[in-house]
Structures are given as structure tokens and as C-alpha cells.
N, C-alpha and C positions, 0 to 999 in steps of 0.2 A: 399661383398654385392654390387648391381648394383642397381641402380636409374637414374629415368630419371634426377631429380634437387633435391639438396642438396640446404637447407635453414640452413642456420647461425643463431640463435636466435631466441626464441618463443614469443621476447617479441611482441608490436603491426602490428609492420613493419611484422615480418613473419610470424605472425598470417592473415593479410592481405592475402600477395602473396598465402599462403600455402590455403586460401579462395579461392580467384582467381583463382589458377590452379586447385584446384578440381571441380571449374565450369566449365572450361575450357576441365575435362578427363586426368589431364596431373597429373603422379604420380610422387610423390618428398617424401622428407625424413627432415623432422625437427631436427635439433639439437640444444639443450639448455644446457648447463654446469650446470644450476641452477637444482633445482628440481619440478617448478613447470611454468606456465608461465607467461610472465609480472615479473621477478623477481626485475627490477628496479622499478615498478610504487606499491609495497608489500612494499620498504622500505624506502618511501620516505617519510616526516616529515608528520607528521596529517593532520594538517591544509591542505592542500592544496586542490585545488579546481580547473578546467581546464583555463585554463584565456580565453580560445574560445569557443564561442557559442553552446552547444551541436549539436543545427542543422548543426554546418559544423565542425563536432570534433571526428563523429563516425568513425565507418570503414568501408568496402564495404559489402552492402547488408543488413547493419543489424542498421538503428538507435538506438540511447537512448531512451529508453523509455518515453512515453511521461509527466508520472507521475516524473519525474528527474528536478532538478531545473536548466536553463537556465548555468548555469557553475556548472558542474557536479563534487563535493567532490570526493577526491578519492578512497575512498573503495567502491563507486562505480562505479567508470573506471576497480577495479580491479574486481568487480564484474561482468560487462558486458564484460571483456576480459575472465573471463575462463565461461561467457556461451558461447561468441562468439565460442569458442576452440569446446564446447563439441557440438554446434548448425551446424559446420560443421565437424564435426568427425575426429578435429584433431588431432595426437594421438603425440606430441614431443619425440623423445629420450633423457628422461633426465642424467643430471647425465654424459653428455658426452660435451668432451672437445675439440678444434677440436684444434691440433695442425700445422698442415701446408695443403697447398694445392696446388697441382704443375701438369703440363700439363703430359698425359703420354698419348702418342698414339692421337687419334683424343677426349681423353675424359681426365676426372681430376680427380686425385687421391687424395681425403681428406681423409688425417691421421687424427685420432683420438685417445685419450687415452683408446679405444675399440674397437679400431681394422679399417679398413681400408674400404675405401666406395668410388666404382668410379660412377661417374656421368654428364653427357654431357653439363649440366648447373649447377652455384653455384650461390645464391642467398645470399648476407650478410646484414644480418641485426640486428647486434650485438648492432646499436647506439650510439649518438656520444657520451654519458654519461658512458662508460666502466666503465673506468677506472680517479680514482678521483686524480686531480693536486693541490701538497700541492708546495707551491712553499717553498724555503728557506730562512732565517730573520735571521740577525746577530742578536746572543745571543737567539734565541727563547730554545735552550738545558738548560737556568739557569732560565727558567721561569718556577714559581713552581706550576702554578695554571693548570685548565683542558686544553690541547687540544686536537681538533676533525675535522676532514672534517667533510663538509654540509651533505656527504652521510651518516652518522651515527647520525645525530642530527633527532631523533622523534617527542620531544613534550617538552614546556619550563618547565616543572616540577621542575627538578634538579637543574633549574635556578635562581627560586625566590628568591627576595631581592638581588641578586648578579650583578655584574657587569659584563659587557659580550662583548666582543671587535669581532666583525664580520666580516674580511676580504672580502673586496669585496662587491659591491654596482650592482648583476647583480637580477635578478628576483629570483632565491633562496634566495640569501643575504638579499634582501631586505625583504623577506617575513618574516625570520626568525626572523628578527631583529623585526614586526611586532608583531608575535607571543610571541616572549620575551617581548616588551613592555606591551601587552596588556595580560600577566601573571603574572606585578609586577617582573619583572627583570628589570636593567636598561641596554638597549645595546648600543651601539658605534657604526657608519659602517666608516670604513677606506675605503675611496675611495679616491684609486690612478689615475686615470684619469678622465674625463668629462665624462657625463651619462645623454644621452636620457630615459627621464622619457617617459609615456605617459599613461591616464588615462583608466582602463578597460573598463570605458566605457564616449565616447566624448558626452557630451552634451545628454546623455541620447543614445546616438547609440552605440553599440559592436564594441570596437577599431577596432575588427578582419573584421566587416563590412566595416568600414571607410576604414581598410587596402586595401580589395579587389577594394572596388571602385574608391581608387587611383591609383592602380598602371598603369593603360593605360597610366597616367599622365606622361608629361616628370619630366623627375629627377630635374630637374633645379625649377622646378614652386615647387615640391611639398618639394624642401628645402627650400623655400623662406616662403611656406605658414603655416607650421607647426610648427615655431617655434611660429609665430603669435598664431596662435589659440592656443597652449600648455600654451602658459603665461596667457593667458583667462581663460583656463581650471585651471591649478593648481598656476599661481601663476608665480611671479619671483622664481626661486631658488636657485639665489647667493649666497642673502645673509646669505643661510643657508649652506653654503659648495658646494654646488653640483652648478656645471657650466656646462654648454654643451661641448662634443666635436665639433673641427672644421669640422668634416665630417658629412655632413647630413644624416637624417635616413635611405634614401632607400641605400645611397651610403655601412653604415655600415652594414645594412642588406644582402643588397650583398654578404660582403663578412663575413659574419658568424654571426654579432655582434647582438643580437635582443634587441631593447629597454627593460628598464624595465617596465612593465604591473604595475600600483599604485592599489593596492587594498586596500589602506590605511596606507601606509608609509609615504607619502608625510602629511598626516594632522598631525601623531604622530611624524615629525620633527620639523611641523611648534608648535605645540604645546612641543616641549622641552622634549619628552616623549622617544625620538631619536636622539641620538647624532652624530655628525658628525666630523670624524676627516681626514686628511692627509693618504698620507701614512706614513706606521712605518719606522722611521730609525733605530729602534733596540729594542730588548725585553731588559726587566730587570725580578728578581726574582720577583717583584710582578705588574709587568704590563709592559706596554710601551714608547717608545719614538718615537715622530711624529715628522714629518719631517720640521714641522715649531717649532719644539724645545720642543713646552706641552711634559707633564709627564703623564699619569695618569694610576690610577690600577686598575687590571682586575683581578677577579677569573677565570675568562676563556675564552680562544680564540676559536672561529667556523672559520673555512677555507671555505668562501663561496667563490673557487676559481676556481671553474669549473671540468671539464674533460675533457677526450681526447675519440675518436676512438678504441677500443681495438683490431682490425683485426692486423694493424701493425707487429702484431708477428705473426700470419699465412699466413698471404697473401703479397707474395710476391712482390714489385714496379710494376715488369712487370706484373700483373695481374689485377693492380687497374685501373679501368674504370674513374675514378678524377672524375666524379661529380656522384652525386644522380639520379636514375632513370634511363630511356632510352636516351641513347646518341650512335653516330657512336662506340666511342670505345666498350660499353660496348657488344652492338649487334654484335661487332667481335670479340671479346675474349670469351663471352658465359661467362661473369661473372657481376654481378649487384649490385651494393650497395642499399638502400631503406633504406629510415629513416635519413637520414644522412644532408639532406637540413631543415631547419628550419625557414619560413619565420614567418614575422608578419600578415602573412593570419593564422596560424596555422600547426604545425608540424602534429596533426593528420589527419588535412585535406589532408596537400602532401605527407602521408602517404599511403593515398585510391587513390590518384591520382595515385601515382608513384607506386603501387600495380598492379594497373589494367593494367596501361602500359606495365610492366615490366611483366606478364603474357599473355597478348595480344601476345608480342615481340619473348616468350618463344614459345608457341603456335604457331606461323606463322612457326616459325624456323624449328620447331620438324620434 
């Protein structure tokens, strides 16, 4: 099979590009492993809800609907993504797995666990949430109670009345921990280093607004002036565990790290409804040991510890473009990553940005 462009992923990213290039005239080939699209935004805990603004969160061509509330729940991002699909006649191969992709000739042969597909541009957009990182914890094998990554945790049901020790203090972590409090579970977040909080919304304005309207700003002023107004906004948070890192927020964002968005964790620590501990120096059969020495037990542990990238295994060093969207490398390799930057402007917004570019890019090329 021959294609002009080979898309990696149905989830938003190549729902996007695969938009763009049919506006564009330019004919490509979706591949999705899952069975249906958006397969990460279908299995991600209830509660959740966009933390940016619907007006800068949609995708290209198509806003939220106007009847949506201002941060959009998710079963209906998952809703607007498969009309998005069906609004421009996207049709994914599902069910297909792509295992390597290597130059042959002036074109690129993507192997597949169905067979074999060359194409003159590959587009990936698999996300940097692939695949789920459980990190390893002396004695976690003689702990008798549940555990789980964050990518399997739904909804606190299973939880209540229970103790619940949450790895990791990032925007899932904290959410869930959130969600458990406010179901009558009691949770824990183990946070192993400093954590830029900051409020969904400052002072009544959409963080994700405040974000875009700073960033012209140099880096130096806008570290100096947000830890000010964050104390104003939520508070000290020392003395409740949680201390800032030494590196400011544009510096971490940079380079991957995105503050955690409060959508109410921050009042259920201050109010003792969320606890805060260390990192763990070691499991026991009925709970843990933190690293300033406490004990305490846990029926069950959540690994809100991130993910990785899942291309890694297909896409070979020499193919990888190193950043997100249109850059010199990636316009000379004829290969594009999208999705894969996640500012505190919004991952959907530089979703549509870097969509539009990166079929622009394809299009001039062709």
C-alpha cells in the first residue's frame, strides 16, 4: 500500500493533522493500535475536566460548542473528538500496530502488524502519555494491599473509608487524590521533590490566559513575580509539605515539567482532608515508610508517576526530529512529531498550532 503521509495515532494530535491535510487535498493514512479514537482521553479517570479554557482547547476548524462549560468534562472532549473524526471523514485503521519505520528509497517503509505501508511523509502522534512509568520501591513485592498506575484508576468508589497513599504530586496525582478525598476515602500524596502549584484560575482570569499573556515576558521578571502573587492566591505551602522547586516556572516548563493546575487540592490539604507525606523509603506488608522515618498504612497505592513517549520502539534515533512540530530537522527528514510539547498555554491549543504547521510544511513539500 502507497500513501502520500502516514499518521501515527488517532488520538487529538492526528485527528488534527489528518483535519488539516484533507483541507489541504493531501491524502494520508491513519493508524491507531486501539480500536476506536482518542483511546487515552476514553480511559482516563471520571472526574476530569480540561484545565484550559474551551475557547483555546479545541482543534482546528471545529470549536466546543457553545452550550459546553468553560472547562470542558471529559466525556465530552471524547465526545467532540469522534464527531471531530466523523465531521471530517476520518476513517483510522484500527487495530493496527506500527512496528518500525525505516528510510527505503527516497520514501519510508512502515511496518505494521498488517502488513506493510510506504509513504513519503510520517506524521507521529502517538503522545507523550503511551506508555505508563511505575517506578521501583524497596519492599513494594511484600505490600499486601491494591496497587495500580494512575492509567487504570477510574473513579474513587473502590476506595471509600480506605486509606490511599498516591505517588507523585503532578496534575493527575493531585487530582485523584482530590477525587478520593471528596468520596470519603482518606489519600496521602508522597511528594518527592518541590511542586509549582498554581491556581486554575488567578484572581478570577484562566491561568491558561495569564499563561499566554506572559510569556513575551523575560524569564527573569516572570520568576521573580509569581511566586509573589501565588502566595496571594493560595497561600504559603510549607507548612503543609509542599515547598517550591529552585527552578522557576517558565524555566520547568521549558523543559517538560508543567505546574500542577489546583482545582481544589490545595483547600482539601489545607483543610487536613489530604495528607502530605515524603518520599517513601520502603513499603511494608501493610503500608509505608517515608523518608523522614513515619510509618503509616495503606490499603492501597496509586502510581501517579507519569509516562513516557511510546515511538521509542519504532522510530528509529536517526529519524526523530527532537522537538514538537515544524523545525529545520523535521522538514528534512520528512518525519514530524505533534502532540508531544505541553505548554501551560495548553497542550490542546499547541495541538492546532502545530497541526496546522506541520500540514502547511507537508503541503508546500509535496
Amino acid at each position: 500500500m502507497d500513501t502520500n503521509v502516514v499518521i501515527v495515532g488517532a488520538g487529538p494530535a492526528g485527528l488534527a493533522v489528518g483535519a488539516c491535510l484533507k483541507q489541504a487535498g493531501v491524502d494520508f493514512t491513519i493508524l491507531e493500535k486501539a480500536s476506536e479514537v482518542a483511546p487515552a482521553w476514553r480511559r482516563h479517570y471520571r472526574r476530569l475536566h480540561l484545565h484550559t479554557v474551551k475557547s483555546f482547547s479545541s482543534l482546528p476548524f471545529v470549536p466546543f460548542p457553545k452550550s459546553h462549560p468553560r472547562y470542558v468534562p471529559r466525556e465530552k472532549v471524547v465526545a467532540y473528538l469522534d464527531a471531530y473524526a466523523e465531521r471530517f471523514g476520518l476513517e483510522p485503521r484500527f487495530g493496527v500496530t506500527v512496528k518500525s519505520i525505516r528510510r527505503e528509497g527516497g520514501k519510508f517503509l512502515v511496518e505494521t502488524d498488517a502488513g506493510e505501508i510506504k509513504a513519503r511523509k510520517v506524521v507521529v502522534a502517538t503522545g507523550n502519555n503511551a506508555e505508563p512509568i511505575v517506578p521501583g520501591f524497596p519492599g513494594i513485592e511484600s505490600f499486601k494491599g491494591k496497587v495500580l498506575h494512575s492509567a487504570a484508576y477510574t473513579e474513587a468508589a473502590p476506595y471509600v473509608g480506605k486509606n490511599v497513599l498516591v505517588i507523585g504530586m503532578g496534575n493527575t496525582g493531585a487530582e485523584i487524590a482530590l477525587d478520593l478525598a471528596e468520596s470519603g476515602a482518606s489519600p496521602t500524596i508522597s511528594v518527592r521533590k518541590g511542586v509549582h502549584i498554581v491556581p486554575r484560575q488567578l484572581f478570577g482570569v484562566p491561568i491558561q490566559m495569564v499563561g499566554i499573556a506572559s510569556r513575551p515576558m523575560p524569564q527573569a521578571l516572570n520568576d521573580w513575580m509569581f511566586p509573589k502573587i501565588l502566595d496571594l492566591a493560595l497561600g504559603r505551602l510549607e507548612k503543609y509539605g509542599i515547598v517550591r522547586p529552585k527552578e522557576g516556572i517558565l524555566k520547568q516548563i521549558d523543559a517538560g515539567r508543567i505546574p500542577v493546575i489546583d482545582v481544589g487540592t490545595v483547600a482539601a490539604i489545607k483543610a487536613g482532608r489530604i495528607g502530605i507525606a515524603p518520599d517513601i523509603a520502603s513499603f511494608i506488608e501493610d503500608g509505608a515508610k517515608f523518608a523522614d522515618r513515619r510509618e503509616k498504612k495503606f490499603d492501597a497505592v496509586i502510581f501517579a508517576t507519569g509516562y513516557r513517549p511510546g515511538y521509542d520502539g519504532f522510530l528509529p534515533a536517526e529519524l526523530r526530529p527532537g522537538k514538537s512540530g515544524v523545525n529545520a530537522r523535521a522538514a528534512d527528514l520528512g518525519v514530524y512529531l505533534v502532540g508531544f510539547y505541553n505548554p501551560v498555554t495548553g497542550l490542546l491549543r499547541e495541538i492546532g498550532i502545530e497541526a496546522r504547521a506541520v500540514a502547511a510544511d507537508i503541503e508546500k513539500r509535496r
